[in-house]
C-alpha positions in Angstrom: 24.8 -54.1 -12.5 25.3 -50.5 -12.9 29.1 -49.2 -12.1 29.7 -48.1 -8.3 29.8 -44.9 -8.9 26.9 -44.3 -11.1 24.9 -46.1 -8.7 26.2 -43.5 -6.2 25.5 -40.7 -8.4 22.2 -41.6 -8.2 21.4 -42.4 -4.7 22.7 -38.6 -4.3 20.8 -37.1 -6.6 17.7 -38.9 -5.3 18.3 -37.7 -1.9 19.3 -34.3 -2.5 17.3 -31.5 -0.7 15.1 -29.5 -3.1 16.7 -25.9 -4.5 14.4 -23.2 -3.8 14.3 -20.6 -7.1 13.9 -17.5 -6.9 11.2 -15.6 -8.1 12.9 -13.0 -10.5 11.3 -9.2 -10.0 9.9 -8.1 -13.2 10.7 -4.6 -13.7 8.8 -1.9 -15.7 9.2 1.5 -17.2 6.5 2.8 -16.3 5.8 2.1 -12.9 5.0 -0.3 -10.3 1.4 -0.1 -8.8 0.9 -2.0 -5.1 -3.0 -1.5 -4.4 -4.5 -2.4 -0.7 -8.1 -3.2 -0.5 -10.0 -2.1 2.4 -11.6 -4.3 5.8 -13.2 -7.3 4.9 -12.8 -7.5 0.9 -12.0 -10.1 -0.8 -8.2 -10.8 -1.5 -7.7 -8.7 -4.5 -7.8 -5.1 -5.2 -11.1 -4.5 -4.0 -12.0 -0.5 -4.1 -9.3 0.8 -5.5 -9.4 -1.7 -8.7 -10.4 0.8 -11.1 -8.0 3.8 -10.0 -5.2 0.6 -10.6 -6.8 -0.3 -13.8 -6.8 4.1 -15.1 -3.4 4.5 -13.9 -1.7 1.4 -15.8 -3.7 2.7 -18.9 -2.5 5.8 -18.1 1.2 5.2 -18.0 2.4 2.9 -20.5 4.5 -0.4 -19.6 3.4 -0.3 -15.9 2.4 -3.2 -13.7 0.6 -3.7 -10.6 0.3 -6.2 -7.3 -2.1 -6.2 -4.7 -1.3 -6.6 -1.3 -1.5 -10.1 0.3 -2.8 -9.5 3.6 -5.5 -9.8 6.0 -7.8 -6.9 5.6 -9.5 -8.3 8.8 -11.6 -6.8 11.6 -11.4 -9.5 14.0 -9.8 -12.5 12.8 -6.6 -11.3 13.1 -7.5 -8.0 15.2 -7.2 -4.8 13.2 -3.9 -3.6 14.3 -2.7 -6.8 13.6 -3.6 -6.8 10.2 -2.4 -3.3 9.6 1.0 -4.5 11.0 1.1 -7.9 8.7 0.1 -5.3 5.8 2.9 -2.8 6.5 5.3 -5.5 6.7 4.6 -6.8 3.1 4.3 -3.8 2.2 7.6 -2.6 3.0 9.1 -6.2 1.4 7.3 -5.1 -2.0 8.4 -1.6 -2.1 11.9 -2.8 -0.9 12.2 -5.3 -3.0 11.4 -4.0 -5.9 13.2 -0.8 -5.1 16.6 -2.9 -5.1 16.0 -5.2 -8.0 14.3 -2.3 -10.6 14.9 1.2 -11.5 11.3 2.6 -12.0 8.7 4.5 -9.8 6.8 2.6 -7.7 2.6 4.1 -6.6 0.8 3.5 -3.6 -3.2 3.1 -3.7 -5.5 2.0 -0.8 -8.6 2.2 0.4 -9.5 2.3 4.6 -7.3 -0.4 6.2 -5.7 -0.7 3.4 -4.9 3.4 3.4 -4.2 2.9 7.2 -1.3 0.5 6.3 -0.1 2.5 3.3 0.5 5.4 5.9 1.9 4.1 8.8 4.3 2.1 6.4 5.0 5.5 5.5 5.3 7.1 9.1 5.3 4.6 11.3 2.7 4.5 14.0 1.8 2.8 17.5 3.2 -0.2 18.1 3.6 -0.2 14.5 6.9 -1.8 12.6 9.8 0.8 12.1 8.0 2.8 8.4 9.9 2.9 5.4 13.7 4.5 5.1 13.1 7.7 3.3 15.3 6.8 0.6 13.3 4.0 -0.2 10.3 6.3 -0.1 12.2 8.3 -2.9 11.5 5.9 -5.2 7.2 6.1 -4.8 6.7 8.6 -6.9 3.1 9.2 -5.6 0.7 7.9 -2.9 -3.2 8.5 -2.7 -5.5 7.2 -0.2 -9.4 6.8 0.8 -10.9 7.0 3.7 -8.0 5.9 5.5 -8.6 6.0 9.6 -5.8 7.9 10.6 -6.6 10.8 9.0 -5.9 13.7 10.5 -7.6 17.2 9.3 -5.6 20.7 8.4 -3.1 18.5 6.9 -1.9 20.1 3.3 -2.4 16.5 1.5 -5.6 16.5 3.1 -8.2 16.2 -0.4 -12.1 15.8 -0.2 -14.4 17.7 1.7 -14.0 17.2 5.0 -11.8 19.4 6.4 -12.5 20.3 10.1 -12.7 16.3 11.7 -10.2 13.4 12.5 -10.3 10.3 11.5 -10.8 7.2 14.7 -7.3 6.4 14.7 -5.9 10.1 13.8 -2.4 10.9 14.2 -1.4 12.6 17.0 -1.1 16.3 16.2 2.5 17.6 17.2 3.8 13.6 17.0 6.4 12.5 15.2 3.9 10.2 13.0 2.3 12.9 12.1 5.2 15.0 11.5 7.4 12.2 9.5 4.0 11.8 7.2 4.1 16.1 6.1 7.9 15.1 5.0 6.7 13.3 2.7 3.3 15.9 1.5 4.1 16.8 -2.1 3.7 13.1 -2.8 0.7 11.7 -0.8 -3.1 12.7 -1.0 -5.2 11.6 1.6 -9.2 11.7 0.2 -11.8 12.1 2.9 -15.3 13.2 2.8 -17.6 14.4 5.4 -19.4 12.1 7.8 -17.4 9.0 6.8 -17.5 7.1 9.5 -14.0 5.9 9.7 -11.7 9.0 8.3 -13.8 11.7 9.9 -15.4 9.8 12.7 -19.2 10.8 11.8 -22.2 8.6 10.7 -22.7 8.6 7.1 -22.0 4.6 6.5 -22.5 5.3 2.7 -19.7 8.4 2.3 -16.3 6.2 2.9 -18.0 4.0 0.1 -18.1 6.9 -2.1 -15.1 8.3 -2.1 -13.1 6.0 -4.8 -15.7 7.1 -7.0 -15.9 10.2 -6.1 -12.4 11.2 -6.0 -10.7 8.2 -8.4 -10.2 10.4 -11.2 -8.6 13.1 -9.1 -6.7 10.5 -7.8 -5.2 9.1 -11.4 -4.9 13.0 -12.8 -2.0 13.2 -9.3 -0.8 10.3 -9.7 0.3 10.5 -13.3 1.3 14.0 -12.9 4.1 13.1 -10.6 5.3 10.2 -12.4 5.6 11.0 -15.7 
């Protein structure tokens, strides 16, 4: 017969609730890519995989995440995705922000652009956007075809330049006007007709634009943090 107390030892080890471990942030000197794929692609980077894949080859010791979230239409509505976006969003960037010391990038493509920017300036019935100095520690943000475009803006990149997108910003708002604070950092690409950052009816130009503009998009990013 084992001793009392081992045998009690035992029975409370056995019955002990389980420790949750923390996941330890890993932390790089380069810097810390969070990509969001646009509506309906599958969980992953989707479009913007190859501007993530230039940009960690061209800064050395970098690392990257995609964004866990819906990228829905319907199932949960749009604006509820966006919101469950910018929330995890602003976790990442937080997160890492207090655990590490390097720069952290933004990428995104349509919804995923729409959360990236409202995470960044808030927006209509949208979560409370990022403290700016947490947003001192992105050191650059480009987007595609991201809904909320608004034209005349000076981040505005691509070739549309005269059209809004269907869930602009309101001009004068303070969205809109939080966003500019922020301009030296952020390019927004856009091109005519797409159907979702400049409200036309080309269905094949908001496809495009990674392609088009990806390069661009690496060439500014690694200019402002390196």
């Amino acid at each position: 017969m084992l001793p009392f107390f081992l045998t009690l030892g035992l029975v409370t080890f056995g019955s002990a609730a389980p420790v949750a471990l923390e996941t330890r942030q890993t932390c790089y000197s380069g810097v810390y890519v969070i990509g969001a794929r646009g509506t309906s692609e599958d969980p992953g980077f989707g479009s913007v995989a190859s501007v993530v894949t230039s940009i960690l080859a061209g800064i050395p010791n970098s690392g990257s995440i995609a964004l866990d979230y819906p990228a829905s239409w319907l199932d949960p509505l749009y604006p509820e995705s966006v919101t469950d976006g910018i929330n995890t969003l602003i976790s990442l960037v937080e997160n890492y922000a207090n655990s590490c010391s390097g720069k952290i990038v933004l990428v995104g493509f349509s919804q995923g652009g729409n959360v990236i920017t409202d995470a960044l300036a808030g927006g209509v019935d949208k979560p409370t956007p990022l403290s700016a100095s947490y947003v001192a520690r992105i050191s650059a943000i480009t987007v595609f075809g991201d809904p909320t475009f608004t034209h005349g803006q000076s981040f505005d990149a691509g070739t549309d330049t005269t059209t809004d997108g269907i869930f602009a910003r309101e001009a004068g708002g303070a969205s809109l006007a939080l966003l500019n604070t922020y301009a030296s950092k952020v390019k927004s690409y856009c091109d005519n007709g797409d159907i979702y950052c400049a409200s036309g009816d080309d269905t094949s130009a908001h496809s495009e634009e990674v392609p088009t503009w990806g390069s661009a998009a690496v060439q500014f990013i690694v200019s402002k943090s390196t």
